[in-house]
C-alpha positions in Angstrom: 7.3 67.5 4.1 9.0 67.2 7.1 9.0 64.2 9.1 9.1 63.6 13.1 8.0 60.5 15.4 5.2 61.5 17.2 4.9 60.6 21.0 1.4 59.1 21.5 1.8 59.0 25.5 1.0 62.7 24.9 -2.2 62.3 23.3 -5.2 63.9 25.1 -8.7 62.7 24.7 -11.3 64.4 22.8 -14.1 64.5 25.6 -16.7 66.0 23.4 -16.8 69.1 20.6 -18.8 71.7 19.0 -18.7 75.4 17.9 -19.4 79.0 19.0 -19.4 81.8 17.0 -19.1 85.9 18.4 -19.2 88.9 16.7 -16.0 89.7 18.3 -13.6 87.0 17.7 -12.5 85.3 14.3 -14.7 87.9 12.6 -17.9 86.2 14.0 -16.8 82.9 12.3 -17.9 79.8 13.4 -14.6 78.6 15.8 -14.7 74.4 17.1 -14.5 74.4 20.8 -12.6 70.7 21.3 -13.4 69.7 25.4 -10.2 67.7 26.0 -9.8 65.5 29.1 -7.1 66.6 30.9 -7.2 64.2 34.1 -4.0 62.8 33.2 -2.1 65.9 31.6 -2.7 68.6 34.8 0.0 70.9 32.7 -2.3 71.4 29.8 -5.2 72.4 32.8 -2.3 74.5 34.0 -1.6 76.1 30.8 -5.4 76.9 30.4 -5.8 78.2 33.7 -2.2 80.6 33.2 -3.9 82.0 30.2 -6.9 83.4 32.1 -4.7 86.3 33.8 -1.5 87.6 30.9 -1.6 87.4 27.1 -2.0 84.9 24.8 1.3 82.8 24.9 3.6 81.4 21.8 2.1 78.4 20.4 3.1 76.2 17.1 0.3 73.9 15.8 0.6 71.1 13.0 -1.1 68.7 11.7 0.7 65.2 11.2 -0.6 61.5 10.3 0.4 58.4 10.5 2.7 56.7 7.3 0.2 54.6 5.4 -2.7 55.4 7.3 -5.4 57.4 6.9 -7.9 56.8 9.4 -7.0 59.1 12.1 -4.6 62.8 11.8 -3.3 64.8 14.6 -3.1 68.1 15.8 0.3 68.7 17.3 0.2 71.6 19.8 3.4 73.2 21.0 3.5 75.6 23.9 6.0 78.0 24.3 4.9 80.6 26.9 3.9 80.9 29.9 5.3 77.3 29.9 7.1 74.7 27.1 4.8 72.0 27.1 3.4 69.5 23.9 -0.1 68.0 23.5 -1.6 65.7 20.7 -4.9 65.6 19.8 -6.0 62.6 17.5 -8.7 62.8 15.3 -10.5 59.7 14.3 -11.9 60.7 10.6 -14.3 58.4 10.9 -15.8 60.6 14.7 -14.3 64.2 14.4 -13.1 64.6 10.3 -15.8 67.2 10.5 -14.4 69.1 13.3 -10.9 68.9 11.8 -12.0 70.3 8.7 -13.6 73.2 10.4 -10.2 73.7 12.2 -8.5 74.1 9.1 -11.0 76.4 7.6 -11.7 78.6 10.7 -7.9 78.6 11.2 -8.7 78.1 15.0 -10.3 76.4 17.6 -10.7 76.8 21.4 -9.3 74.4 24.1 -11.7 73.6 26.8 -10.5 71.4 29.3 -13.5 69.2 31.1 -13.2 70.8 34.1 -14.7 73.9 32.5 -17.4 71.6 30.9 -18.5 68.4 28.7 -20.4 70.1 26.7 -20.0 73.0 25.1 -22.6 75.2 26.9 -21.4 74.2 29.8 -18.3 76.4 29.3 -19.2 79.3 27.7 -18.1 81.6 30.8 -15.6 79.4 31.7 -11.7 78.7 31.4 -10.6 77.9 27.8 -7.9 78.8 25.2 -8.1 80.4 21.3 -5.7 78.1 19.8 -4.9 80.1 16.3 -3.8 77.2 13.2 -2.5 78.9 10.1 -3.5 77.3 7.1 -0.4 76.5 6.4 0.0 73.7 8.7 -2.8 71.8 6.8 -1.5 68.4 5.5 -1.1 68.6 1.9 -3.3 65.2 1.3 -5.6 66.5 4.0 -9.2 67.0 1.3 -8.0 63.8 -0.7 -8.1 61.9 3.1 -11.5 63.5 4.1 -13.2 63.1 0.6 -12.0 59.3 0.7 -13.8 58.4 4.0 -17.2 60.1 2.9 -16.9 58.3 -0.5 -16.6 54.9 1.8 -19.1 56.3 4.5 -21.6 56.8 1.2 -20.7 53.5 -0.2 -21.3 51.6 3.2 -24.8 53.4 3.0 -25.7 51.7 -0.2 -24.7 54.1 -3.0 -22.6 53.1 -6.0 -19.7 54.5 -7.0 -20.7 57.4 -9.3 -23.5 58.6 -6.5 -20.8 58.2 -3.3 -18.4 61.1 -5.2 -21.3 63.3 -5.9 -22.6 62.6 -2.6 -19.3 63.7 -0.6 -18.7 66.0 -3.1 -21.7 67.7 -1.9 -21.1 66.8 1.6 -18.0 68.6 2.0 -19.3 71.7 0.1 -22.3 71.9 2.6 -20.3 71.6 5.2 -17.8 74.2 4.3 -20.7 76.7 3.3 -21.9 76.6 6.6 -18.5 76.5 8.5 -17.4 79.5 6.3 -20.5 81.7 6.4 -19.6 85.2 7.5 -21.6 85.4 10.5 -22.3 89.6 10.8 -23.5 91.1 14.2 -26.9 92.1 13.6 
């Protein structure tokens, strides 16, 4: 595992999120759409708005944590084209583990900037990015970190031990069933 110090001035809020799914992209897969504040970071807004007229540009995502913490990971985005520019997304388990996991699984997510939208249908016709994340670039401990804040969700609701593993067990296989559901045109 490689190691690097991450630079948390470059952090860019999660405004909101959510999930479209088409026929023609990701194979009709349900794909998180993460609406990002960009107030303070106009060359992310720039980079969004550059897409809109050429090709998709060269982009290298990974997913990093904090040593000794698991309560938040981060998606580390790396532009190359039209521009070199970095952005870092934090996800608080606790808020979006959800919409992380869905990231890893649909291998993908699309970056809205606010200015297209808070919410998500909002922006459907508007400005926004597909952001492709290989698999690869999951964190190795990334299912023991999500399954351990369900289990402690579960047990904060009341449920012992033995019924919080089940329960997240569960949980996560739900939630995976539905995020992984080929989604056919009809």
């Amino acid at each position: 595992m490689r190691h690097r110090r991450i630079e948390l001035s470059n952090t860019v809020k999660i405004v909101s999120d959510g999930a479209i799914a088409m026929p023609e992209i990701g194979d009709g897969r349900l794909i998180p759409v993460l609406i990002l504040d960009c107030d303070l970071r106009r060359d992310l807004y720039d980079m969004v708005m550059a897409h809109q007229d050429m090709p998709p540009g060269d982009v290298t995502v990974t997913w990093a944590r904090k040593i000794f913490s698991k309560k938040s990971v981060y998606l580390i985005i790396e532009f190359k084209k039209p521009a070199i520019t970095e952005a870092i997304i934090e996800f608080d388990i606790a808020k979006y583990g959800g919409t992380a996991d869905l990231i890893i699984n649909a291998r993908a997510f699309y970056f809205q900037p606010k200015d297209s939208g808070e919410r998500v249908m909002e922006g459907l016709n508007k400005p926004k990015i597909l952001v492709e994340v290989s698999y690869k670039a999951k964190l190795d401990d990334w299912d023991s970190i999500l399954n351990s804040h369900l289990v402690k969700r579960f047990r904060k609701q009341g449920a012992t031990k033995k019924e919080a593993v089940e329960a997240a067990k569960e949980h996560l296989e739900g939630m995976r069933r539905i995020s992984l559901r080929d989604r056919q045109p009809s």
